[in-house]
N, C-alpha and C positions, 0 to 999 in steps of 0.2 A: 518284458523287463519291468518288473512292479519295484516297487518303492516302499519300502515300510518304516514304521519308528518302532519305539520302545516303549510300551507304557507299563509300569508295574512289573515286566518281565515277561509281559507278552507281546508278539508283534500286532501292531497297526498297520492296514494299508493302507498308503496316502497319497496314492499314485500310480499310474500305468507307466511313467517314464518319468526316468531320470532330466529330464531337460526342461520336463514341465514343471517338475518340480525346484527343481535348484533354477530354474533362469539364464542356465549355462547350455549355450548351445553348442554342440559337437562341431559345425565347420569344417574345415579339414582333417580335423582330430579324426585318425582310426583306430588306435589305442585308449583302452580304459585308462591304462597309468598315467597319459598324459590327459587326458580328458579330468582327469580327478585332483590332475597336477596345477591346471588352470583355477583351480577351486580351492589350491594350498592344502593339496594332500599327498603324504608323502606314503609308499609301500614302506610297511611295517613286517608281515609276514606274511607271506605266501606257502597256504595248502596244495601242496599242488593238484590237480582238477577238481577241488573243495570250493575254496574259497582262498580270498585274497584280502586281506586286512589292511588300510589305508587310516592311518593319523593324522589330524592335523598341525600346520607346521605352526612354529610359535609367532608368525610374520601376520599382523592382525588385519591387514588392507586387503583380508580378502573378504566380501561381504556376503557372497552366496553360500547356504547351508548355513545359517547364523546357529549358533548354539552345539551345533553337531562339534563332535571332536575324532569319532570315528566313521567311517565307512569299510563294510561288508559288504562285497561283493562275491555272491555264492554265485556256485554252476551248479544253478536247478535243473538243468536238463538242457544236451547239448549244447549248443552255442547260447542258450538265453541265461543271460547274468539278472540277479534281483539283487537290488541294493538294502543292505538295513543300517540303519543312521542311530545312532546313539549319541547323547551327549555327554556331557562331563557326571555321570550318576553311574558310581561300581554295582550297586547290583543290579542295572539293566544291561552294563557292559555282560559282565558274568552271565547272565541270562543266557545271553548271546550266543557265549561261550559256552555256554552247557547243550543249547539248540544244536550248536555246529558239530558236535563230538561224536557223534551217531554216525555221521554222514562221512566224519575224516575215519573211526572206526569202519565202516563199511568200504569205504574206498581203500583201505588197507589190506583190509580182506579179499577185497577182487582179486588187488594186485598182486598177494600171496597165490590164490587161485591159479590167474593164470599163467603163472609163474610155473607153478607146480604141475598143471596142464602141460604146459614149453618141455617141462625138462623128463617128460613122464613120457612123452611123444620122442622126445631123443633116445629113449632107451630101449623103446620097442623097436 
């Protein structure tokens, strides 16, 4: 689970894990949403098996992640989530936003797939 930022509209790695990075330790936390929630991030929109878009709330006393205002948490592959942090800057946001489009386009496509597989196998 790597960690990356934004610079100029490419990613940075700046981290193997999320907890080293933010200072926030998981604990009993077994959900990302509530792990992100101790960090004053709220779920904004959900790709479902993409990614998941986390905002920060307007509530300032939270001190971990200073500067970030979003969190991206992708499903690079199976169970392992990669976070990418972006701050208050729209064309690193959009960046972002442009990276992910491929992957929610592909994931659409499966799903028509195997959809079409499903119902192609009823008819035979």
């Amino acid at each position: 689970m790597a960690v990356y930022t934004v610079e100029n509209g490419q990613l940075k790695r700046v981290a193997e894990e999320m907890e080293l990075y933010s200072g926030q330790q998981w604990g009993n936390i077994c959900d990302g949403d509530d792990y992100l929630k101790t960090m004053g991030f709220h779920l904004w929109d959900d790709a479902k098996d993409v990614y998941r878009h986390y905002q920060r709330s307007a509530d300032t006393s939270f001190k971990q992640l200073p500067g970030v205002l979003h969190v991206f948490d992708v499903q690079a592959h199976d169970d392992v989530i990669d976070y990418i942090l972006v701050g208050d800057h729209l064309p690193d946001y959009l960046a972002v936003i442009a990276m992910l489009e491929p992957m929610c386009n592909r994931n659409a496509a499966l799903k028509n797939e195997v959809e079409a597989e499903r119902l192609s196998g009823r008819r035979s």
